[in-house]
N, CA, C and O atoms as a Tinker XYZ file with bonds, in Angstrom:
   348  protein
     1  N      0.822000   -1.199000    0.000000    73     2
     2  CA     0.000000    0.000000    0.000000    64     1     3
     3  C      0.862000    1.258000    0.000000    63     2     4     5
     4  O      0.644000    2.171000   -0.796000    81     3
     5  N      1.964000    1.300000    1.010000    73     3     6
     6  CA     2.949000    2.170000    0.807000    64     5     7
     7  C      3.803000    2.724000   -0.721000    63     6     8     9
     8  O      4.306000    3.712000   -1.256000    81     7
     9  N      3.525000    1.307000   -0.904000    73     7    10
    10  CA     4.373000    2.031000   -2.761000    64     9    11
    11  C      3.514000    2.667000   -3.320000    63    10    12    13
    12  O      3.717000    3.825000   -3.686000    81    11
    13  N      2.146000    1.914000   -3.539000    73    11    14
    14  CA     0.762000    2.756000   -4.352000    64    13    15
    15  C      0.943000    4.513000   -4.012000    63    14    16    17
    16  O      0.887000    5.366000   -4.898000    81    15
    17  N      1.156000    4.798000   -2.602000    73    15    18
    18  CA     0.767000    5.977000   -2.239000    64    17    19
    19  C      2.281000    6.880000   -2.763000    63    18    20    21
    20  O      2.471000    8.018000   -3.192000    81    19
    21  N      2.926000    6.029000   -2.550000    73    19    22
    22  CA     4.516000    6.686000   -3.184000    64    21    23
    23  C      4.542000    7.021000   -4.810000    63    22    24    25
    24  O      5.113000    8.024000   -5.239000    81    23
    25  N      3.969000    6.222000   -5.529000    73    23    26
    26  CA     3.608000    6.447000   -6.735000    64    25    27
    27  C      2.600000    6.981000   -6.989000    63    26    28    29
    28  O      2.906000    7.509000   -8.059000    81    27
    29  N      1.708000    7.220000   -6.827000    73    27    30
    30  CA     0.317000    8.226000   -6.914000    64    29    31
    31  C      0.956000    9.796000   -6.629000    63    30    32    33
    32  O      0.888000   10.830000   -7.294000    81    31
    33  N      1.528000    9.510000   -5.482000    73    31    34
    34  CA     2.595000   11.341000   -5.145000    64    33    35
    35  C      3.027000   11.661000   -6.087000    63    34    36    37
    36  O      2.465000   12.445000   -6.851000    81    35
    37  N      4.288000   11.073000   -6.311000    73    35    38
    38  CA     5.250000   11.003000   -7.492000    64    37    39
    39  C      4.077000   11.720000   -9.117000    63    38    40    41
    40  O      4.243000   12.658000   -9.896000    81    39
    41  N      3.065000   10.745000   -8.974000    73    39    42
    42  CA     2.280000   10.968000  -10.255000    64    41    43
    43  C      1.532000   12.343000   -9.982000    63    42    44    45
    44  O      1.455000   13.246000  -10.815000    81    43
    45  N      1.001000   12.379000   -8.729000    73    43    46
    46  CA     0.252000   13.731000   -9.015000    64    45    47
    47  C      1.743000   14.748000   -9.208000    63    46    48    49
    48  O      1.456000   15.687000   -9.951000    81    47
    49  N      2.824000   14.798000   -8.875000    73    47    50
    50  CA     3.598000   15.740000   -8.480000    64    49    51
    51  C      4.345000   16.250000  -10.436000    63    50    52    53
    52  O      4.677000   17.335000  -10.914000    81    51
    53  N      4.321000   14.918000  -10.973000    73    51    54
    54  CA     4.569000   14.857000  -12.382000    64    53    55
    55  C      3.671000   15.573000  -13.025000    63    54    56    57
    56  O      4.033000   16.715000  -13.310000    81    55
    57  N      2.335000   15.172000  -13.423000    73    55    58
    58  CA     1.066000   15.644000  -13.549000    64    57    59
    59  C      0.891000   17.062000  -13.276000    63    58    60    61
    60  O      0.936000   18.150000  -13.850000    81    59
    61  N      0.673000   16.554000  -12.147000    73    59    62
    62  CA    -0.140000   18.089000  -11.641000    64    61    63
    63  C      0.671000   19.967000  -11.598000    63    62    64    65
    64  O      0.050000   21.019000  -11.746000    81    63
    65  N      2.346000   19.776000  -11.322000    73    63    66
    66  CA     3.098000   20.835000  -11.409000    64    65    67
    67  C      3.038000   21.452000  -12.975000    63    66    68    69
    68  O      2.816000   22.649000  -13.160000    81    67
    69  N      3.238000   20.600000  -13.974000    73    67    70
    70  CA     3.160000   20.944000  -15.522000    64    69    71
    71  C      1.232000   21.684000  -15.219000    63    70    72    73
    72  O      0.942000   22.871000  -15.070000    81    71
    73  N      0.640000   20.944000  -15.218000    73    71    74
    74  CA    -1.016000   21.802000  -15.220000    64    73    75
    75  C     -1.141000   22.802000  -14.505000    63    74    76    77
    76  O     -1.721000   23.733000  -15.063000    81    75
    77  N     -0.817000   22.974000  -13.472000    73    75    78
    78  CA    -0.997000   24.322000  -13.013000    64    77    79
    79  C     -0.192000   25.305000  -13.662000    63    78    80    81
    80  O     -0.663000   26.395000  -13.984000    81    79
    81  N      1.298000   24.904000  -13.927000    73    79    82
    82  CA     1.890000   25.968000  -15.093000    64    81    83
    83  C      1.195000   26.304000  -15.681000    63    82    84    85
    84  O      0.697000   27.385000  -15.366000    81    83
    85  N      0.671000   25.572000  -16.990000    73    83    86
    86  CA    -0.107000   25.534000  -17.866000    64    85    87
    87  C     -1.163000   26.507000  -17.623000    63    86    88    89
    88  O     -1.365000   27.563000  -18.222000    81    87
    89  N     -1.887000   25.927000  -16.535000    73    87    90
    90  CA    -2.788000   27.440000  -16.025000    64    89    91
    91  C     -3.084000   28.390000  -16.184000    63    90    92    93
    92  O     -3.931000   29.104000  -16.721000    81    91
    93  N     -1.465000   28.343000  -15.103000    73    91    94
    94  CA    -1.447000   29.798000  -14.971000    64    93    95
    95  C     -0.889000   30.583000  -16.326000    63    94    96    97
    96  O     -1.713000   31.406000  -16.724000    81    95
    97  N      0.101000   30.529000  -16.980000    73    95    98
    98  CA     0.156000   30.400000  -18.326000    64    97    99
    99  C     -0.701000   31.090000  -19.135000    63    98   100   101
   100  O     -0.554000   32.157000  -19.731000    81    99
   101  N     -1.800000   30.175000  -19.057000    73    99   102
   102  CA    -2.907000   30.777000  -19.818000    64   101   103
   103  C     -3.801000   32.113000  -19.265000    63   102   104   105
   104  O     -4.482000   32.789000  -20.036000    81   103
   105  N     -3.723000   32.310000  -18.219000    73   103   106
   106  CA    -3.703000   33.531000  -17.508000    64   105   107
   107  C     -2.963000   34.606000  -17.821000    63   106   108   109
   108  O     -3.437000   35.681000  -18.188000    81   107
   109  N     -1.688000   34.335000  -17.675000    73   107   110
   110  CA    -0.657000   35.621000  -17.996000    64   109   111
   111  C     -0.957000   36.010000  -19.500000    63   110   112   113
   112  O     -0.792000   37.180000  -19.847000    81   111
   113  N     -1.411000   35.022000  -20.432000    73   111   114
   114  CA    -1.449000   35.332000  -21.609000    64   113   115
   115  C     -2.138000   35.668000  -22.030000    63   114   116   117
   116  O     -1.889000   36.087000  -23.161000    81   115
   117  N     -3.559000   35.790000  -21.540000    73   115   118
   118  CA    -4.665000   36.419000  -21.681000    64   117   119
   119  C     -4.490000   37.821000  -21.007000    63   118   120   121
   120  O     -5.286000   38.584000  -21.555000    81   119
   121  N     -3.824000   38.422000  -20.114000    73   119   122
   122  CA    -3.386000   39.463000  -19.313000    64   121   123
   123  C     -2.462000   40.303000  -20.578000    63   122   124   125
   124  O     -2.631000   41.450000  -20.990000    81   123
   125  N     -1.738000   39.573000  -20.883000    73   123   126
   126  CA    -0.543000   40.470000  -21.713000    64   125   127
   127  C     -1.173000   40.494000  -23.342000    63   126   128   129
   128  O     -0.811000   41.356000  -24.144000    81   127
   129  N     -1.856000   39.750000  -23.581000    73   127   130
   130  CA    -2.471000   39.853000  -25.102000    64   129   131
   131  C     -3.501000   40.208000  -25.584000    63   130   132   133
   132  O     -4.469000   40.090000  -24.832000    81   131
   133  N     -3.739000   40.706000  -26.802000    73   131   134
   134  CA    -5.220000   40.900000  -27.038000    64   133   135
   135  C     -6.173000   39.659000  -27.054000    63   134   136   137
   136  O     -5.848000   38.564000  -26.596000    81   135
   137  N     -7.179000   39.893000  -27.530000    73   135   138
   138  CA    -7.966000   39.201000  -28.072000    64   137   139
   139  C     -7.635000   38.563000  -29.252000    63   138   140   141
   140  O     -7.825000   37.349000  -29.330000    81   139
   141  N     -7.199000   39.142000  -30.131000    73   139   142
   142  CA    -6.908000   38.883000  -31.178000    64   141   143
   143  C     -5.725000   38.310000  -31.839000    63   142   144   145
   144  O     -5.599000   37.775000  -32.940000    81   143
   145  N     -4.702000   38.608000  -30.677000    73   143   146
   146  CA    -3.351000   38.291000  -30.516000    64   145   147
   147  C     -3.528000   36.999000  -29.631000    63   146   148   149
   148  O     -2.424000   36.554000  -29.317000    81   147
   149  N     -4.347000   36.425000  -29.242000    73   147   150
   150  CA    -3.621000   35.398000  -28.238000    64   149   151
   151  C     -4.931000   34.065000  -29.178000    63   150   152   153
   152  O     -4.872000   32.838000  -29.092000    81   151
   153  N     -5.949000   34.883000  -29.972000    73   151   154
   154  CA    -6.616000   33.937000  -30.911000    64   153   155
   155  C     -5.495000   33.441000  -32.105000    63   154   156   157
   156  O     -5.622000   32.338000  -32.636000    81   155
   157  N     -4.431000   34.333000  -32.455000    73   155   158
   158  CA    -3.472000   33.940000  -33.221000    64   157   159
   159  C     -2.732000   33.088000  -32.944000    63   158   160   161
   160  O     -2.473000   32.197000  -33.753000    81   159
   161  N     -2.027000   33.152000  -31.349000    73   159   162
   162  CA    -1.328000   32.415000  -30.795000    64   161   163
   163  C     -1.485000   30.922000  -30.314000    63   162   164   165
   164  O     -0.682000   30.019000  -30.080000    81   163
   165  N     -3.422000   31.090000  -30.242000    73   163   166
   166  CA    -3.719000   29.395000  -30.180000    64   165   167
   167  C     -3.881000   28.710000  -31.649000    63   166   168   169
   168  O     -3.756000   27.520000  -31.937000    81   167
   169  N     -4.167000   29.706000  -32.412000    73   167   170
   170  CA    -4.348000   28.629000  -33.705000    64   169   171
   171  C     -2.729000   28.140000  -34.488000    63   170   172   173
   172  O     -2.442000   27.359000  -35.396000    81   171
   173  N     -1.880000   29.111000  -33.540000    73   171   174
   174  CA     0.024000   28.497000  -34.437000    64   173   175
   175  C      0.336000   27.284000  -33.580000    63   174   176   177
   176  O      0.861000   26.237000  -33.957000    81   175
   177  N     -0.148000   27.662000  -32.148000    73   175   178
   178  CA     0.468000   26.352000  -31.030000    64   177   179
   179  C     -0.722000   24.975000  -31.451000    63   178   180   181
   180  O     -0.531000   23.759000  -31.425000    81   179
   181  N     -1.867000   25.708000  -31.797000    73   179   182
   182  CA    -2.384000   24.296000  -32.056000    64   181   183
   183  C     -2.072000   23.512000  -33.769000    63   182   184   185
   184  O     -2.534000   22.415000  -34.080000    81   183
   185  N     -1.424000   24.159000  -34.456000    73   183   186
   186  CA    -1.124000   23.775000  -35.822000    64   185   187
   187  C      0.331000   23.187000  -35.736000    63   186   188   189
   188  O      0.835000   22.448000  -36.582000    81   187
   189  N      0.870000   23.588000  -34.691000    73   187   190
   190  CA     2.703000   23.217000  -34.246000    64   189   191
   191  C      2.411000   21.967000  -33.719000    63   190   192   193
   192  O      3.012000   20.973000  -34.126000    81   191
   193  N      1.369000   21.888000  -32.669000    73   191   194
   194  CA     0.933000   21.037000  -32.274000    64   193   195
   195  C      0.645000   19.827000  -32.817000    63   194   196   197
   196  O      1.128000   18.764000  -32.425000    81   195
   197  N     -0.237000   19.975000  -33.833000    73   195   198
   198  CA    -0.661000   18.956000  -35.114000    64   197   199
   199  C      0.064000   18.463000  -35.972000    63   198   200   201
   200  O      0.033000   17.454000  -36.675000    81   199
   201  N      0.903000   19.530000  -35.789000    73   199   202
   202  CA     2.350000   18.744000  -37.476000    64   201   203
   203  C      3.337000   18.312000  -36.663000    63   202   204   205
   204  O      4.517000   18.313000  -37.014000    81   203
   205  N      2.941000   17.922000  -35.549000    73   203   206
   206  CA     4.597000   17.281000  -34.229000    64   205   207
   207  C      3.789000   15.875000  -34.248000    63   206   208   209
   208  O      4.290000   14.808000  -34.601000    81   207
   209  N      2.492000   16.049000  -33.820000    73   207   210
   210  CA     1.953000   14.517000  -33.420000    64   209   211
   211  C      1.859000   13.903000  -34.760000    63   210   212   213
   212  O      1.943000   12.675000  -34.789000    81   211
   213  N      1.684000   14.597000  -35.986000    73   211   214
   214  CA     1.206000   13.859000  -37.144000    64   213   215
   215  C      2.859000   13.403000  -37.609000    63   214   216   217
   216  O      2.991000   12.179000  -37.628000    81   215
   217  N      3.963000   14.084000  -37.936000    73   215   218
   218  CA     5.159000   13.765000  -38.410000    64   217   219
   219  C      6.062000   13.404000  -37.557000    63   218   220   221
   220  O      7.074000   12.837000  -37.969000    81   219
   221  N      5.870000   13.671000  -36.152000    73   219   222
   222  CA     7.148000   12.741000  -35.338000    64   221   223
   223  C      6.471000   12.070000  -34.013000    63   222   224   225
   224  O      7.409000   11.675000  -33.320000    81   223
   225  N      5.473000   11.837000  -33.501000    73   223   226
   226  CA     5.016000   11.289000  -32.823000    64   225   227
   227  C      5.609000    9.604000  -33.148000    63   226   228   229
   228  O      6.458000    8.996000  -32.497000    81   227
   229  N      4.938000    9.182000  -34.218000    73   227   230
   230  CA     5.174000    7.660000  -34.634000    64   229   231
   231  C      6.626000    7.546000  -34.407000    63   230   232   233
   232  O      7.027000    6.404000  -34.178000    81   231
   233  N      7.288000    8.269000  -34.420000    73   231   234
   234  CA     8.874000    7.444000  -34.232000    64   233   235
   235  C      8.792000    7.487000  -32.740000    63   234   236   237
   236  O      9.552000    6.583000  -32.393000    81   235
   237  N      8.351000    7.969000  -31.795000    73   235   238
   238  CA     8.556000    7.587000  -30.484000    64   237   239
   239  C      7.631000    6.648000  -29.979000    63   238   240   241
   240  O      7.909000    6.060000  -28.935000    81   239
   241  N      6.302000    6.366000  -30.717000    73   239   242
   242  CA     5.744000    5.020000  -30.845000    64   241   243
   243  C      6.109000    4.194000  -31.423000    63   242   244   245
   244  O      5.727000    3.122000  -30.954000    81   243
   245  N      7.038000    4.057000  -32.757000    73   243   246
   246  CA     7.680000    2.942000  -32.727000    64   245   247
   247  C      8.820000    2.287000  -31.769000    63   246   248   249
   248  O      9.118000    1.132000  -31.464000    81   247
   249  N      9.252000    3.417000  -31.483000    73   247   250
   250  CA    10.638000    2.985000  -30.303000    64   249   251
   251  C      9.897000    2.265000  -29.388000    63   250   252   253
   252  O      9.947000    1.048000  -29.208000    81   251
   253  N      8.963000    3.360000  -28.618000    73   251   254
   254  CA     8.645000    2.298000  -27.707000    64   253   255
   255  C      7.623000    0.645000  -27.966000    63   254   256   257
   256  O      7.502000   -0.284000  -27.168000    81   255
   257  N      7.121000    0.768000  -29.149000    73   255   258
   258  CA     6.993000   -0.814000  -29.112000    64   257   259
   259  C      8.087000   -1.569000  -29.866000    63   258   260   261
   260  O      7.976000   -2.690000  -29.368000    81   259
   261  N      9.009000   -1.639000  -30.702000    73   259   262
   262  CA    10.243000   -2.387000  -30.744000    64   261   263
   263  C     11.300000   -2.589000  -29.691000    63   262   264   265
   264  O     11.713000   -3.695000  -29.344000    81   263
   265  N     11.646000   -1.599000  -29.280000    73   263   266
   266  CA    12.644000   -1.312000  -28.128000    64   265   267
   267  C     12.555000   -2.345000  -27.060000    63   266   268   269
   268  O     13.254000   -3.354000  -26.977000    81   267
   269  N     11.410000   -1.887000  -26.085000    73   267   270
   270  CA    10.732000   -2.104000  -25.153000    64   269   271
   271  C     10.492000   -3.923000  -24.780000    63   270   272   273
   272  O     10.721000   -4.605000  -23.781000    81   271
   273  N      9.880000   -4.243000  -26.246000    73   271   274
   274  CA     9.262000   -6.186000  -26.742000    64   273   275
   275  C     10.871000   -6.699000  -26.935000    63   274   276   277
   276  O     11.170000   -7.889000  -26.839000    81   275
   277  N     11.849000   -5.647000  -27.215000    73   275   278
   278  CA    13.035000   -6.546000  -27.807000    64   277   279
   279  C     12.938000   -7.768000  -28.481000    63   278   280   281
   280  O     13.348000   -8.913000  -28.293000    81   279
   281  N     11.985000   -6.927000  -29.685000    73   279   282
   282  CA    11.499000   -8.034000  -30.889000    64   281   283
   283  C     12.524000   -7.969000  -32.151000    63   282   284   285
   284  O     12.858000   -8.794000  -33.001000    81   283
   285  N     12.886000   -6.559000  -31.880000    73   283   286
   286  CA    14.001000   -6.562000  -33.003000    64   285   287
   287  C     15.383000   -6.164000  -32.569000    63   286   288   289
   288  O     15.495000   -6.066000  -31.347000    81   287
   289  N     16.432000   -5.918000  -33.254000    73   287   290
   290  CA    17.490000   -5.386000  -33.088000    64   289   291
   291  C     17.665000   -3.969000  -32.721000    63   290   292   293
   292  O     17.784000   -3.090000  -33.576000    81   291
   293  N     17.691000   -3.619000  -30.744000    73   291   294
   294  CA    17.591000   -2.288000  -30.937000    64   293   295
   295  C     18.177000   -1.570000  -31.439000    63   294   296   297
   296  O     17.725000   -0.436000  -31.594000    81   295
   297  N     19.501000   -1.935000  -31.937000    73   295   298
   298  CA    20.663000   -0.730000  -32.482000    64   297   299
   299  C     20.119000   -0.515000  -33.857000    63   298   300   301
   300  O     20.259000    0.657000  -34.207000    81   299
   301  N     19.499000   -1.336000  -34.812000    73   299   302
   302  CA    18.966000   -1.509000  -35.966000    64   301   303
   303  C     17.819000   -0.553000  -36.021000    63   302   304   305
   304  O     18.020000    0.498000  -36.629000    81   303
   305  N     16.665000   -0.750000  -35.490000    73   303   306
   306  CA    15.463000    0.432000  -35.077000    64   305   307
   307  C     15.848000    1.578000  -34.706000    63   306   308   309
   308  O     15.229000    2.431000  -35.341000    81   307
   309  N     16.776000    2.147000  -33.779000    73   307   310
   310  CA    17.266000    2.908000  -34.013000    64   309   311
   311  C     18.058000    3.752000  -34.617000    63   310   312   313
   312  O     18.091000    4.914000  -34.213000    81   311
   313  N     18.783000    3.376000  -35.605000    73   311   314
   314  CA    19.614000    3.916000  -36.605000    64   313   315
   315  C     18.597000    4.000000  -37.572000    63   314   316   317
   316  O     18.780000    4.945000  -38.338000    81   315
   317  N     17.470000    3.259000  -37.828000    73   315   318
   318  CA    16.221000    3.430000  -38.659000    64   317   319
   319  C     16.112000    5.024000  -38.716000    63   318   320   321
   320  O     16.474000    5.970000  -39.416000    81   319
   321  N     15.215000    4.674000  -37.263000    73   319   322
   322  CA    14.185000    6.091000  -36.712000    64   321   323
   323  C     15.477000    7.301000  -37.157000    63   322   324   325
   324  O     15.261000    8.151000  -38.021000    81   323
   325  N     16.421000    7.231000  -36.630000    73   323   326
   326  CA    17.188000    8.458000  -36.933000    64   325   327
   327  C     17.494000    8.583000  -38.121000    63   326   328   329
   328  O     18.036000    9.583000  -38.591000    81   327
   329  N     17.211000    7.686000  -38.672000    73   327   330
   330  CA    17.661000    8.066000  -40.672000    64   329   331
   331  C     16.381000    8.611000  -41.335000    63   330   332   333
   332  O     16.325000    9.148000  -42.441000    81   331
   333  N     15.301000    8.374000  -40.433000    73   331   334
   334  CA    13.980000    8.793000  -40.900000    64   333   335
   335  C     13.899000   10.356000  -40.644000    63   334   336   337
   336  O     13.741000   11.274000  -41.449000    81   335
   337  N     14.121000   10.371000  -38.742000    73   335   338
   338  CA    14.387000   11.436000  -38.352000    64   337   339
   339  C     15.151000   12.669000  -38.947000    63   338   340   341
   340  O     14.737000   13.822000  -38.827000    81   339
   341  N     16.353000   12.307000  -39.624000    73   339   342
   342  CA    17.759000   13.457000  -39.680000    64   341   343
   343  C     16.652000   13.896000  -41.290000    63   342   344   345
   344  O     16.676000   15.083000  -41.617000    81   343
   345  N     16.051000   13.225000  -41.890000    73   343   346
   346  CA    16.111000   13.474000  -43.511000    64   345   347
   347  C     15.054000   15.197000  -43.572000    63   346   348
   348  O     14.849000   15.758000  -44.648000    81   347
C-alpha cells in the first residue's frame, strides 16, 4: 500500500506541477495579449501542435513498441528512426 501511495505522489507531483503551469500560463497570456493576438497564438500552437503529433510522434511510438518487446534489433530500429528522423 505504501508504494501505491509513493507512486500516486510522485504521479500527481509529475502531472499536476506541468497543469498548473499551464494554467497559470494561460492567464498571464490572456493578461498580456489581445484578443486577437492570443486567438493567433492558439491557432500556431495548435497547428505546431498537429504537425509534431502527425510527423514525429510515430517514431517515439515505434521505439517504444520495438525497443521495449526486444522483438528486433535495438541498435537496428534505431539507426532506422534516426535516418527517418535526420532526412
Amino acid at each position: 500500500m505504501r508504494t501505491l501511495l509513493r507512486h500516486s505522489a510522485i504521479y500527481l507531483i509529475a502531472r499536476g506541477v506541468p497543469g498548473a503551469i499551464n494554467f497559470l500560463a494561460i492567464a498571464i497570456y490572456t493578461r498580456l495579449l489581445s484578443p486577437q493576438e492570443y486567438g493567433q497564438y492558439v491557432l500556431v500552437f495548435s497547428a505546431v501542435t498537429l504537425i509534431n503529433i502527425v510527423l514525429y510522434d510515430w517514431l517515439k511510438l515505434s521505439l517504444l513498441r520495438f525497443v521495449s518487446g526486444q522483438s528486433a534489433d535495438v541498435r537496428c530500429v534505431k539507426s532506422t528512426v534516426f535516418t527517418f528522423f535526420s532526412r
